[in-house]
N, C-alpha and C positions, 0 to 999 in steps of 0.2 A: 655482492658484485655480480654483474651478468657476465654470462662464459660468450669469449668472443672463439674459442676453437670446442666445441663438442667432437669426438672421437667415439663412435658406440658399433660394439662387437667387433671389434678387429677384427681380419684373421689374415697373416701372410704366413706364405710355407712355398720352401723352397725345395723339392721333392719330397723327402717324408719327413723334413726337419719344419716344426710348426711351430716361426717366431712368434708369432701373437694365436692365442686362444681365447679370440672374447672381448678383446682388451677395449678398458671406458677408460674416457679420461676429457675432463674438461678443465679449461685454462682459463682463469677468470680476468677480466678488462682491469688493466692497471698492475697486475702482478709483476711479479719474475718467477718464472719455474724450474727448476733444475731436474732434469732428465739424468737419472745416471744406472746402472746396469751393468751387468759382468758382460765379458766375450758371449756374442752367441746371442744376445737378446733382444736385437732387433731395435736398439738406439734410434740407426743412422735410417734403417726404413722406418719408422715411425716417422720421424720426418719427412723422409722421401714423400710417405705417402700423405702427410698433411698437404705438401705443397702440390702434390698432383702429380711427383713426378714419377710415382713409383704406385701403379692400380694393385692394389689389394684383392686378396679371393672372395673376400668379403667383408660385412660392412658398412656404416657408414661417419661421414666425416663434412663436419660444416667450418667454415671458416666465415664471421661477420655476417652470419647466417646466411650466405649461400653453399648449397650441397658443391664437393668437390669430386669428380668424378664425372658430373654433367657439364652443359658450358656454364661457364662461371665468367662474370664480364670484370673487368678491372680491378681483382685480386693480387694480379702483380704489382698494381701501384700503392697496396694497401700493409705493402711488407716488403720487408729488408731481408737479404739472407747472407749471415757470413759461414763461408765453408769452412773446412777444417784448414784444407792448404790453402786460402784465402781466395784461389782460382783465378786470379788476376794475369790480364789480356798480358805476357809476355812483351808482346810489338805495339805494347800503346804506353804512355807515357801515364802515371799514377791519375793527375788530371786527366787524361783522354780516360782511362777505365771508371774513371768517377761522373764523366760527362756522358757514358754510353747511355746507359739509364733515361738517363732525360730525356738526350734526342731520341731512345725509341716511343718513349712516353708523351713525349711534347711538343710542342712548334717552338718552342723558345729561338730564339738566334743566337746563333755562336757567341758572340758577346755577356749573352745574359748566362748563357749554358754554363761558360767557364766561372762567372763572377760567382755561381750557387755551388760548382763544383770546389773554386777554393773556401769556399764559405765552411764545407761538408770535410773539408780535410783539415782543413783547422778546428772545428768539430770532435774530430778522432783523435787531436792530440800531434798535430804534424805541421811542421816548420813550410814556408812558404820554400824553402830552398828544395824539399819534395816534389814540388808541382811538376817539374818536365822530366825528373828523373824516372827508369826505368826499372820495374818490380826486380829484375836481377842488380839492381846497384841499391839496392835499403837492406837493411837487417831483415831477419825473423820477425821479431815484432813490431818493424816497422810497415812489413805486409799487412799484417795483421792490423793492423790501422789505417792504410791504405783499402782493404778490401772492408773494413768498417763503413769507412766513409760510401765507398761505393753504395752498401746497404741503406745506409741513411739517404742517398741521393734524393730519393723519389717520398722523403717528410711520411714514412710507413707509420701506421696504427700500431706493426704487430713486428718486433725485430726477431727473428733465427739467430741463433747462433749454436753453430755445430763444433766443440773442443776449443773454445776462445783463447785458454792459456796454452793448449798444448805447444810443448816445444820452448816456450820461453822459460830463462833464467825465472828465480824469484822475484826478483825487485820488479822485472817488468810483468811480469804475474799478476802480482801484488798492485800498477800502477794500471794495469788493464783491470781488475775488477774495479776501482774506483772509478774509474772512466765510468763505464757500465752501471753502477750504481747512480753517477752525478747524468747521465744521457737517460734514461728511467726518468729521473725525478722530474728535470727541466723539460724532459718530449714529455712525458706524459705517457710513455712506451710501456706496452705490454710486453715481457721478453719470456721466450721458451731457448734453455738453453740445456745441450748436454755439453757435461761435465764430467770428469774422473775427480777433481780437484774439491779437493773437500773444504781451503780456505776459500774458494766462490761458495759451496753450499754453504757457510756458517755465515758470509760475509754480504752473498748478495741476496741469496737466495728469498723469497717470502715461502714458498711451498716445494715440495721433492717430489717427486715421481720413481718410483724405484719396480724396474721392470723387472718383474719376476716368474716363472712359470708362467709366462706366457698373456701374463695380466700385469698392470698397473698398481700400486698401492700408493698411494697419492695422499698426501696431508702438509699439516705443519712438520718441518724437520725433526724436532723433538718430539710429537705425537709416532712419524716412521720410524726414529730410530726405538722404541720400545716396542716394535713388531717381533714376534716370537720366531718368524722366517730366520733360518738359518741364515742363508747368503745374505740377509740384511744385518741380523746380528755380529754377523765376522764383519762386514765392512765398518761397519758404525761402531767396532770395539777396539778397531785398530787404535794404536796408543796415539798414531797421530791425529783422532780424531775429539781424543780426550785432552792433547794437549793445546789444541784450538780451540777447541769449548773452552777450555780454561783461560786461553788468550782474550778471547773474545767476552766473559765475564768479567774478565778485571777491566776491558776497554769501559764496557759499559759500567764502572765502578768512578771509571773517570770522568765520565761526561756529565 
């Protein structure tokens, strides 16, 4: 598969703490990735810096094979991005945050704006009786769904998602990776996510990313977790990740 994000020699360092040293990392068209990483490793700037938002010391980074960093023409219409706290406009109604997108991206008219935006929240898994209500009156992961929809607004090639479960109960954990997986298949979506959540890595995941000293080691989940690295062997030997492999081999015994 062709890599729709190339990542080559990182380096960000924020006085003499040097998150990336070098770091490669390519994200192939049609995947899902999981990002995941102790405190301290520079997750959420790797991102940053994918999207442009966060310049690097050094570097380079293409996204759909334009260089980021130079001008890059209509990138933002090529991607979705869900933040960790979903970031959702407070004084706009779930619909109004899902409509923004558009009208800065589009001519569309009001009419048509709203019909894609309830189209995009039903999409993520959300009741028509959401549309006018305001991000302080839904749940947790009902933001979480609402600021989904917002990412999908603009039909992206390439979805973000920064901590998808954090914060929610299981059940809704468990009901957000499926989404995730069934929005993948039917877009056609390329998804880069970090993750702590180790039933997304067994469940969504196709490849890991696991940042460490300052570099990448990037594979199939089961090729990373037999990495002899320390900090990957303590995570990937936690019981709970043995008892999800073993969840996940009986599923697949069932089907």
């Amino acid at each position: 598969m062709e890599p729709v994000i190339r990542v080559s020699k990182l380096i960000n360092h924020f006085g003499a703490q040097r998150v990336h040293d070098g770091l490669d990392l390519e994200v192939l068209h049609g995947e899902v990735l999981g990002i995941v990483g102790g405190s301290g490793t520079g997750k959420s700037v790797l991102l940053r810096s994918i999207l442009g938002l966060h310049k690097p010391q050094s570097g380079e980074i293409e996204v759909l094979g334009q260089r980021i960093g130079r001008k890059h023409t209509g990138l933002e219409k090529q991607w979705g991005v869900l933040f960790q706290n979903g970031a959702l406009l407070s004084a706009l109604t779930v619909c109004q945050n899902v409509e923004l997108p558009i009208a800065l991206h589009s001519n569309m008219s009001a009419a048509i704006r709203r019909e894609l935006a309830e189209l995009k929240i039903q999409m993520a898994g959300l009741q028509p009786d959401t549309y006018d209500k305001y991000p302080a009156e839904l749940s947790g992961g009902m933001r979480k769904r609402a600021a989904l929809a917002r990412a999908l607004a603009l039909e992206p090639k390439i979805l973000f998602l920064d901590e998808p479960t954090a914060g929610l109960d299981p059940i809704a954990a468990t009901e957000f990776d499926e989404l995730t997986a069934y929005l993948h298949s039917s877009l056609d979506l390329t998804i880069v996510m970090i993750t702590h959540d180790l039933d997304t890595l067994f469940t969504v995941c196709d490849r890991v990313a696991v940042l460490v000293d300052g570099k990448a080691v990037v594979g199939p989940l089961q090729e990373v977790r037999e990495s002899s690295h320390p900090w990957i062997h303590r995570y990937f030997s936690d019981p709970r990740a043995h008892r999800i492999e073993h969840m996940e081999r009986n599923r697949g015994r069932t089907h």
